[in-house]
C-alpha distance (Angstrom), angle and dihedral (degrees) to the residues before:
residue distance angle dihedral
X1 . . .
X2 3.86 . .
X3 3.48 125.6 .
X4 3.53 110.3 -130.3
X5 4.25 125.4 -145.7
X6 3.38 144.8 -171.3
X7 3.82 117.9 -141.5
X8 3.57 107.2 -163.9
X9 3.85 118.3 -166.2
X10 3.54 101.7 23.7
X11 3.08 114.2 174.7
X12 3.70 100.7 56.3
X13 3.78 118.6 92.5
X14 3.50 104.1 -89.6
X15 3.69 93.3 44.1
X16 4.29 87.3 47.2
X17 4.01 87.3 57.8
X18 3.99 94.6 44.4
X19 3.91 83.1 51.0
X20 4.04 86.4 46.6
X21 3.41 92.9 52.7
X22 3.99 101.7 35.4
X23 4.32 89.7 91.2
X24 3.66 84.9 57.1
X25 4.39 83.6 64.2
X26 3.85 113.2 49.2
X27 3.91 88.9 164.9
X28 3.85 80.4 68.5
X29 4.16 126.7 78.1
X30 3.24 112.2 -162.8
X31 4.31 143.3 -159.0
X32 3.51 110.5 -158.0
X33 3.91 103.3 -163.4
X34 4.05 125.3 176.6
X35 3.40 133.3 -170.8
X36 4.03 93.7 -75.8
X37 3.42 99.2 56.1
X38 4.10 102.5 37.2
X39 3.32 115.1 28.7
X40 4.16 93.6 -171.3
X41 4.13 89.0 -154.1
X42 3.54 87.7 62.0
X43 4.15 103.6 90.0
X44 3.90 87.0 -167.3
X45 4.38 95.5 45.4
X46 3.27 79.2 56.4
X47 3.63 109.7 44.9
X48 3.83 93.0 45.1
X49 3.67 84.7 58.6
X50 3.72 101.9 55.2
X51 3.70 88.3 43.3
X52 3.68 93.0 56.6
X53 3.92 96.4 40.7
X54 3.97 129.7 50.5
X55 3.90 96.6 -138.9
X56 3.42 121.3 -179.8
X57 3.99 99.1 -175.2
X58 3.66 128.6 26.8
X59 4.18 113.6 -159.1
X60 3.53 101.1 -162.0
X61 4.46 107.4 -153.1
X62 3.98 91.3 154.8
X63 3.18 101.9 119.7
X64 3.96 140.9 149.7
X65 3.69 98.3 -139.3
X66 4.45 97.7 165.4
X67 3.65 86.9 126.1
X68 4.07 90.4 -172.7
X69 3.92 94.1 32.5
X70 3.76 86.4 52.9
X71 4.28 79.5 64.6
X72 3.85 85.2 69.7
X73 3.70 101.7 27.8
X74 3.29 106.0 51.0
X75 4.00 95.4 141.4
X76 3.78 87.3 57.6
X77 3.69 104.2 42.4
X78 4.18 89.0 53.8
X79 3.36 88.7 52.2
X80 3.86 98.7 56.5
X81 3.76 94.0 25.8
X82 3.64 93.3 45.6
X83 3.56 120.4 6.2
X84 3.97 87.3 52.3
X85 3.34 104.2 56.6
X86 3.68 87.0 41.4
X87 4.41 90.6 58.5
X88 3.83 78.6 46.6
X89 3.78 96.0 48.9
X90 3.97 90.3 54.4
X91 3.81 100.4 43.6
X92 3.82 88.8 49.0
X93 3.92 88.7 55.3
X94 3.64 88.3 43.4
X95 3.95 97.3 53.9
X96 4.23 98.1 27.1
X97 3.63 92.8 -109.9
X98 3.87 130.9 150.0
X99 3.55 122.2 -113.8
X100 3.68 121.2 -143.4
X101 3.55 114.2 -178.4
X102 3.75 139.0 168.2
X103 3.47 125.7 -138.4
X104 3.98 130.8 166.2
X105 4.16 151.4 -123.6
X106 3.90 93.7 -101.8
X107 3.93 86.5 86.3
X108 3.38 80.7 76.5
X109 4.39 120.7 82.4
X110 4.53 88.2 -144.2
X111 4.11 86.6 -118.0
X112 3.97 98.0 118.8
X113 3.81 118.8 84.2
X114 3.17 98.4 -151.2
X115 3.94 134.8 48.6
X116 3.46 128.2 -63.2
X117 3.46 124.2 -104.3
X118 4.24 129.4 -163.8
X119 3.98 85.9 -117.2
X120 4.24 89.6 56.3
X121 3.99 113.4 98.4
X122 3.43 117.6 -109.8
X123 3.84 124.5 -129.8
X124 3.43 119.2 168.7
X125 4.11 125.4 -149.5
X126 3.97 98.6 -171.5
X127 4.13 125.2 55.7
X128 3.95 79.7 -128.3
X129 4.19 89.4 65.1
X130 4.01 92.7 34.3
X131 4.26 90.3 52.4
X132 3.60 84.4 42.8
X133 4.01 91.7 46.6
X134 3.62 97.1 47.1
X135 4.09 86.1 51.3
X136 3.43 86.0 66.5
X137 3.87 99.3 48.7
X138 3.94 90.2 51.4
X139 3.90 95.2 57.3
X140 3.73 94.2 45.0
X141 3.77 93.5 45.3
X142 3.84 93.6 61.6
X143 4.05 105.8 19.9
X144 3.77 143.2 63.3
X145 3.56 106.8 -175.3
X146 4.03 101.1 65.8
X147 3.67 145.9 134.0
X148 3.45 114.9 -164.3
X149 3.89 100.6 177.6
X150 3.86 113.4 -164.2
X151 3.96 112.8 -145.2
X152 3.57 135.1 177.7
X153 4.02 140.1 -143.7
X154 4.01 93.8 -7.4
X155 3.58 124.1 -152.9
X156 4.17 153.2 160.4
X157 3.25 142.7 135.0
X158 3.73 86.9 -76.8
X159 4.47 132.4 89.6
X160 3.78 113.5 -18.1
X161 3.76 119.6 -32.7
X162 4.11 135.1 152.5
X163 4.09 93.6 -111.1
X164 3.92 80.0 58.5
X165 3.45 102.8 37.1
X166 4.27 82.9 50.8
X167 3.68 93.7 49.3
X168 4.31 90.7 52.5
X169 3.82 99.6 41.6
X170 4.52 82.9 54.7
X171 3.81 86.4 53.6
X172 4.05 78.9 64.7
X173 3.79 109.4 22.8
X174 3.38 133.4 65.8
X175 4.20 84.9 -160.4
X176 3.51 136.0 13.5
X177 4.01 129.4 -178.6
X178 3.53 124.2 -129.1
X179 3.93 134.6 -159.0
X180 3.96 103.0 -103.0
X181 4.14 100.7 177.7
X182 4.57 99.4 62.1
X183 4.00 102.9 85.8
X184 3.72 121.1 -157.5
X185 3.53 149.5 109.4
X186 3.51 134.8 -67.1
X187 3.83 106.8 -134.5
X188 4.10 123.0 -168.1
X189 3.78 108.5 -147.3
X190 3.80 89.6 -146.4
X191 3.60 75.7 73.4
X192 3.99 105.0 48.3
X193 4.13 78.1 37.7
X194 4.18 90.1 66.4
X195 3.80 86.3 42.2
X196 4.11 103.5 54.9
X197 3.61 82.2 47.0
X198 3.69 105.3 44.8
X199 4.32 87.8 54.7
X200 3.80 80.4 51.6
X201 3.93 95.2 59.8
X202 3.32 95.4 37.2
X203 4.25 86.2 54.9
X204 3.90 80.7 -143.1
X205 3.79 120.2 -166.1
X206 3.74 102.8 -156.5
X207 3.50 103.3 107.4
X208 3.68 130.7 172.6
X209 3.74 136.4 83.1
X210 4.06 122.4 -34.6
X211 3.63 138.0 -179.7
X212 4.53 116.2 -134.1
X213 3.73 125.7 -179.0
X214 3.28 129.1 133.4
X215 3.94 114.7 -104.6
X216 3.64 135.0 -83.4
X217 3.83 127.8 40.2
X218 3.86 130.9 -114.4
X219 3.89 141.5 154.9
X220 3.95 130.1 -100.3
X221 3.86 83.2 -111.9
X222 4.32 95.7 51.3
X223 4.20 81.6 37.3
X224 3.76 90.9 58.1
X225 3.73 99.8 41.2
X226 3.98 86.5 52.5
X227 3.67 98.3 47.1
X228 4.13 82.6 53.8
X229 3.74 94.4 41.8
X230 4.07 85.2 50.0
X231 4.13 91.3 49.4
X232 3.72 82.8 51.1
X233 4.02 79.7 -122.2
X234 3.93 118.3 163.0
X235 4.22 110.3 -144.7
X236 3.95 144.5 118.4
X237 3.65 125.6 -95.2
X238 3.41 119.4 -174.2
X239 3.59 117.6 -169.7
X240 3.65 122.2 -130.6
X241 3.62 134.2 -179.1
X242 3.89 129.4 -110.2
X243 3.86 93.5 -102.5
X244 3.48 85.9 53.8
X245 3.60 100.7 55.9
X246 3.97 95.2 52.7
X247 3.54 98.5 -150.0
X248 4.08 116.9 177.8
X249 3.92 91.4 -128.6
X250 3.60 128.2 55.7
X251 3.66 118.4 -130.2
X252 3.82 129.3 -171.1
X253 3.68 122.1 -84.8
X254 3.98 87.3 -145.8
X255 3.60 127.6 25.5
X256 3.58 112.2 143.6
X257 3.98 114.3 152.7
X258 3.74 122.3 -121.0
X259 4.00 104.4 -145.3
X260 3.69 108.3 -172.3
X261 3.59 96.0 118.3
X262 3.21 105.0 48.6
X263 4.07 88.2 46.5
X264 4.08 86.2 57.0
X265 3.62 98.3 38.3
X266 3.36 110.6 36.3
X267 4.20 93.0 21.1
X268 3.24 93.0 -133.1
X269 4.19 121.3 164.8
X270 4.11 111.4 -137.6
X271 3.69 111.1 -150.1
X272 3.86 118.4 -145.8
X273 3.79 112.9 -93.2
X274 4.00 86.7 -120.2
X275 3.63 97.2 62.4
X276 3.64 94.3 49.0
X277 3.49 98.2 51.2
X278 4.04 87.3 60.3
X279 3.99 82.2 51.6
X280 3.74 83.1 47.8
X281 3.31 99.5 52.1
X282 3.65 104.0 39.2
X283 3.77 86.7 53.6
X284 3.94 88.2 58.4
X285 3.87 98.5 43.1
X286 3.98 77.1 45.2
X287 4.01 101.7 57.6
């Protein structure tokens, strides 16, 4: 018998890659659902939906992820960020289906030295990280079988990401400059993609919160000058530091992801941030 999900979100670029991927998993039936047919802040949308379908996993990829928007729309970022996942939290419980949901490094303040483990207290410096935060205290107030999957610096060659945003602005610039003091790692969600779906075929059990990057750590500045080095594309970067840049949100200085847990747990293999930019990138140059 098939398992049956519920992709929330869609059209973003970690539910694009999920969807890229979902051929590869016949045992799997999937809902793809984007913002104009589930809006997950809308108890009712998402209710009738639940009713209608016999889901056994939910992945939630609805997300508000405007980190500097989310500065000036706070309102609207909690309620996508946290009053979404909450709707989604209490249907789950209602219907006895698994929540998989994907949360991020920002609910970290970028003090530590070291990577972040699940057992490290969060404490947000950005609305964006705080929304995202509180997500994660809704679904574990009212449900038991959950994966919240913390990720960091997400990319593809899907939605709107910083490896594409780097590869238009060189189709117009002969330099660019590039925040060189915020650590982290680069993280392909092709990658996170094959992970959500490998704990669904193996029907795992071990739920809780977990950490997933792929390996290594590297600065927006180093990140840029690879992805261009990768496209075998010939411009400046100048590296600048956060001050500089003047963004309306602030964003941790270090936020890389220690993954031991959900390598033990969950048995899950982390590929070096390196090799899945060239996966990245040939997937682009591909499309």
């Amino acid at each position: 018998m098939k398992v049956k999900v519920l992709l929330t979100g869609s059209k973003g670029q970690l539910g694009q890659c999920v969807k890229d991927l979902s051929e590869e998993y016949s045992s799997i039936d999937f809902v793809f659902a984007d913002r104009e047919t589930l809006d997950i802040t809308n108890q009712e949308q998402v209710d009738r939906i639940f009713q209608k379908e016999n889901f056994d996993y939910c992945i939630n990829c609805a997300a508000y992820t405007a980190v500097d928007q989310a500065e000036e729309e706070q309102d609207k970022a909690f309620d996508i960020n946290a009053n979404g996942p909450k709707n989604l939290g209490l249907v789950c419980k209602r219907y006895g289906v698994v929540l998989i949901h994907i949360s991020t490094d920002f609910v970290f303040d970028g003090t530590k030295k070291e990577p972040y483990t699940e057992e490290d207290t969060p404490n947000p410096i950005s609305v964006y990280g705080a929304s995202k935060l509180q997500g994660e205290i809704e679904i574990q107030k009212d449900l038991e079988r959950y994966f919240i999957i913390r990720t960091s610096w997400l990319y593809s060659e899907h939605g709107n990401n910083f490896m594409k945003t780097m590869l238009r602005l060189a189709k117009t610039r002969d330099e660019i400059s590039v925040v060189k003091d915020q650590i982290g790692t680069p993280t392909y969600a092709g990658d996170l993609a094959q992970v959500i779906l490998k704990i669904i075929s193996d029907k795992s059990d071990n739920f809780g919160l977990y950490h997933y990057s792929n390996e290594g750590s590297i600065s927006w500045y180093d990140f840029a000058k690879a992805i261009f080095k990768e496209s075998k594309i010939n411009i400046k970067v100048n590296p600048i530091t956060t001050e500089a840049y003047s963004a309306l949100a602030r964003r941790p200085a270090y936020s890389v992801l220690n993954k031991q847990k959900v390598k033990y747990n969950l048995g899950v293999m982390t590929s070096d941030w390196k090799e899945s930019l060239k996966k990245a990138v040939y997937a682009f140059v591909s499309k």
